[in-house]
N, C-alpha and C positions, 0 to 999 in steps of 0.2 A: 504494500500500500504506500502509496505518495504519501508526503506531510508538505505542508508548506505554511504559506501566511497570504496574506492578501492585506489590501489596505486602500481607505478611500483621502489619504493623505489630509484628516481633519487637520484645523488651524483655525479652533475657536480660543475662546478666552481661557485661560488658564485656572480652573476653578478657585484654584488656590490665592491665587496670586494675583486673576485678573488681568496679565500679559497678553499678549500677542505677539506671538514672533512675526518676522516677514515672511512675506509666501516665498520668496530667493530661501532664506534660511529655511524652511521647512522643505524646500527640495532637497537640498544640501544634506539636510538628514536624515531624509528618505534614501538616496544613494547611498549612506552610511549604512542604512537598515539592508536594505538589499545585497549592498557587499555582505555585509555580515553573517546574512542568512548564508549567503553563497560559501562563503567560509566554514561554518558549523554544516555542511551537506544539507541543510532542507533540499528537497526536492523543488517547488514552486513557488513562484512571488507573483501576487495578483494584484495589479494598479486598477482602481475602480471608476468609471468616467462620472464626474456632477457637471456641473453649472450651478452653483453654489459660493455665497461670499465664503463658508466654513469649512470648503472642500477646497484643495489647490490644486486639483489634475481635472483638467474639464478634454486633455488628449494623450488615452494614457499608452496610444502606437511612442509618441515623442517622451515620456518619459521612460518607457520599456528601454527607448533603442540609448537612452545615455545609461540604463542600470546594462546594457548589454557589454559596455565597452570596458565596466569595472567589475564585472563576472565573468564567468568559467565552464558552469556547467549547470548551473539554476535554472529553470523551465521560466520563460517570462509571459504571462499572460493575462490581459484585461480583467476586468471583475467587478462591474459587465463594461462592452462596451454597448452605450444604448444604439441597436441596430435600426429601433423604427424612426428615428430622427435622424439617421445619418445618412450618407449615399455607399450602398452597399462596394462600389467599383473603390472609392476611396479608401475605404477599412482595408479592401481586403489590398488593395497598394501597400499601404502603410505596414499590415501585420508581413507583408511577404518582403516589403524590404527590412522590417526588425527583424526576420527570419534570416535572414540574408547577413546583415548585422551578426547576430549572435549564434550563427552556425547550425542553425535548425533547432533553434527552442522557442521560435511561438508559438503562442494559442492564442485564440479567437474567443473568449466568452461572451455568446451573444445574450442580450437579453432586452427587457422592455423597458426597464429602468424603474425605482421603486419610488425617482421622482419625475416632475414631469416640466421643469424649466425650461426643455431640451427642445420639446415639441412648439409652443411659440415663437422659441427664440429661433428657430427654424424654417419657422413657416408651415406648419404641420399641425391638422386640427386634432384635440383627445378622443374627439368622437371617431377616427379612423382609428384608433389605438393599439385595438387587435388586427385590423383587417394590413395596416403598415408593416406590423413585426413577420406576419406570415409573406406575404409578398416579399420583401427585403431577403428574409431570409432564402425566401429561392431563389432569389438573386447570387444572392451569396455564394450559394453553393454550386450556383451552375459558373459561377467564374473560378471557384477551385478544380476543377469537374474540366475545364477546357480553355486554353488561351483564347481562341477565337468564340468570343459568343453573340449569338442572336435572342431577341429575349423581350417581351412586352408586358405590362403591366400597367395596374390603374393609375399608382402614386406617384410613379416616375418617367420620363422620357424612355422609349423604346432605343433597343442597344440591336443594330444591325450588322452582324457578322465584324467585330471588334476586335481586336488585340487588346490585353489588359495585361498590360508588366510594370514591374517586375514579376519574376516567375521564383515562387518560394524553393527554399531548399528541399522539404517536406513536402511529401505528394502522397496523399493529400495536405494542405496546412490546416492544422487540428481546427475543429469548431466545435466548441461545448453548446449546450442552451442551458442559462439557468434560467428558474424557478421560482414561486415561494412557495405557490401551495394551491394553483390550480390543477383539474385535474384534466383536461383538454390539451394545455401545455406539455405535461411529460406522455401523453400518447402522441402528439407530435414530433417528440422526442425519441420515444419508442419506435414509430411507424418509419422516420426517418434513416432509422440508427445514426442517430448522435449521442455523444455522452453528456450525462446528465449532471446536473451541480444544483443542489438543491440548497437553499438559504434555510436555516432553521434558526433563527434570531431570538427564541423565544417560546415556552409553552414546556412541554415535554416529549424529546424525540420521538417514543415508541407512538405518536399516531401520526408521526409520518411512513409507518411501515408499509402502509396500504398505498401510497402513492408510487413508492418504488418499486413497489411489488405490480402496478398497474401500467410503470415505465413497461418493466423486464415483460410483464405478459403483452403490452403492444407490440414491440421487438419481433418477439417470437413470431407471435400472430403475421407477423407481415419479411418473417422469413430472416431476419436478423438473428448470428450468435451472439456467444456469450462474450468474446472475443472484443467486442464495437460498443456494447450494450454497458458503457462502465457507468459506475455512482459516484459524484463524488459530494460528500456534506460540508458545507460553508458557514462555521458559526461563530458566534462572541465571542473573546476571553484574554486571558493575562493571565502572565506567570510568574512568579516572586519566590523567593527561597524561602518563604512559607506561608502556611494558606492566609494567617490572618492578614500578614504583610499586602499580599493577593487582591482581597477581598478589600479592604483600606482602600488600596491605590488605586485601585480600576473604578471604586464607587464613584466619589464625583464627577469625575468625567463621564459615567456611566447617565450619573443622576441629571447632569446638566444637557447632555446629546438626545438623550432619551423624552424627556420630560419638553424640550423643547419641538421637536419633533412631532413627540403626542400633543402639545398643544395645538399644532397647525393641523391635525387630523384627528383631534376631538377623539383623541386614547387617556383616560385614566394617568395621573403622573405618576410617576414609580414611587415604589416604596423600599425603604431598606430590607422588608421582610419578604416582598416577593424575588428582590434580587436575590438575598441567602436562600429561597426555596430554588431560584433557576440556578443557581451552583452548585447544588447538593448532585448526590449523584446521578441523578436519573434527570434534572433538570439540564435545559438547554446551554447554557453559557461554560465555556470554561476556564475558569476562574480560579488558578488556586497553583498552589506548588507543584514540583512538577508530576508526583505520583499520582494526584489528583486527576490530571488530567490525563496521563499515561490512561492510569483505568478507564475514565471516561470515555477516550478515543478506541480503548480496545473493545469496550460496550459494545458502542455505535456502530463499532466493526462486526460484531455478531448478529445486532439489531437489523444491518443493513449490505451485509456482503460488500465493505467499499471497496473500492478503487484509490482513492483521492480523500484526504483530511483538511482542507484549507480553515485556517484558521483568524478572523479580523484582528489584530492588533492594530490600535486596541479604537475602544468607541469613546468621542472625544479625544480630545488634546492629552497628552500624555508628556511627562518630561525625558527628552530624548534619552539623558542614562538609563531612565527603567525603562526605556522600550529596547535598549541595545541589550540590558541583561536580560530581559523576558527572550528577547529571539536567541540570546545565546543557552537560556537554560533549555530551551525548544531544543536547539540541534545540538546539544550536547548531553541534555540528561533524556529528556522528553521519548526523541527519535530514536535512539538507539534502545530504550526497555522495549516502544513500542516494535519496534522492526526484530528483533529476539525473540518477542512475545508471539510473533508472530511466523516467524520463519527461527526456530533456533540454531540450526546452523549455520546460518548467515553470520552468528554471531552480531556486531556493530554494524555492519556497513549496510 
């Protein structure tokens, strides 16, 4: 199973502190995190696309391709980028020349996006919202699929026997679909064979069992193995060299992201007591020293036959030292019980 991290590069206020770095500086220490993951072996780093004063990557092919030039062997990959606001011939430019860049490790996370700035800032009405991400998306995959394409559709200008290069390293270059929790979405996914990345931000795992479980049977259904048909869970958390340490540091910024959030979408504000229920074990978030989450991840791995563990560090502003120690207790304690635990004679690696 993959491990990694993902990140929507926040740069809100400092709960603490009430700072704001500059958005120059909070890149600068995103390249830091990245290398660093790269260092301790995670597998994958996932840049998430906003348009957002609290977000700094609104393109996250351009931030990929500078973390490609200070890595090695890290998998770099969007998380998401939003597909039904974008022009699909551009994306898929952009990820084949980061592929190109960093030697055959991009990926494509498409998705619909969980906000929706993207769409008027574009010129794209909410009420096509569905009808956009499916069109795009077979856009998408017909220009992985063949250099020269022909191809029509309602949203976008008609593409008459074209050339679109650069041409990736990877044939195909990977395209995920995330999710959160419709159930039309991952038979899409299924019906398709593309792999899956499902967001669980919240609630208790075990009842998204039934959704993967309805991925893998549309697959089937339409003649896809087991081989194409992969999972991967994308959820909260922080790691701290001990749980309470954990639990402390990730809260306000948790309380401040969250609670702001639910305000513009009329969610309940968080409580301290339902965050300590979403870290306990069987809750969604992962929150806590590294054993904690070792278990948690190897859970979710039985709950869900994964593939892929992508992990948000973290929600809110974080102060750079503990997010460089959280991704190092990750690939140095985290990864290796989990990848033992799971293959023992691999040992470490």
């Amino acid at each position: 199973m993959e491990l990694g991290i993902y990140t929507f590069a926040e740069n809100s206020p400092d709960p603490a502190t009430g700072a704001v770095i500059t958005a120059e500086q909070r890149l600068r220490n995103l390249m830091e995190e990245v290398e660093l993951a790269d260092q301790v072996g995670l597998d994958v780093f996932g840049v998430g696309e906003h348009h957002r004063p609290d977000f700094v990557v609104s393109t996250p092919a351009v931030v990929l391709a500078a973390a490609a030039m200070r890595t090695r062997r890290i998998r770099l990959t969007s998380a998401v980028s939003v597909l039904s606001s974008d022009d699909p011939v551009r994306v898929f430019q952009e990820f084949a020349t980061l592929d190109l860049l960093s030697g055959g490790r991009a990926e494509i996370m498409a998705g619909r996006g969980s906000f929706v700035e993207s769409y008027p800032l574009f010129g794209y009405a909410l009420d096509d919202y569905d009808a956009l991400f499916a069109e795009k998306l077979d856009l998408l995959l017909a220009l992985r699929t063949s250099t020269h394409v022909t191809w029509r559709g309602r949203h976008r200008a008609p593409i008459d026997n074209r050339g679109v290069y650069p041409r990736p390293v990877q044939d195909p270059l990977p395209v995920w679909i995330a999710v959160g929790g419709t159930p039309a979405s991952v038979v899409r996914a299924g019906t398709l064979g593309l792999p899956l990345a499902v967001a669980i931000i919240g609630g208790t795992p075990v009842h998204f069992r039934d959704l993967v479980a309805l991925y893998r049977d549309a697959g089937r259904d339409a003649g896809h193995g087991p081989d194409v048909l992969k999972v991967s869970i994308n959820s909260h958390g922080f790691i701290a060299d001990t749980s309470r340490q954990a639990g402390d540091d990730a809260w306000p910024p948790y309380l401040d992201t969250m609670g702001r959030i639910g305000r513009e979408r009329g969610w309940p504000p968080p409580s301290r007591d339902r965050y300590e229920a979403e870290r306990s074990p069987r809750g969604a978030l992962l929150v806590g020293d590294p054993q904690e989450v070792v278990d948690k991840i190897l859970w979710e791995h039985e709950l869900f036959r994964l593939d892929r563990f992508l992990i948000q560090f973290s929600v809110g502003s974080m102060p750079h030292a503990k997010m460089m120690r959280c991704i190092e207790l990750f690939g140095t304690a985290v990864a290796p019980a989990v990848r033992k635990a799971l293959d023992p004679g691999s040992g470490t690696g």
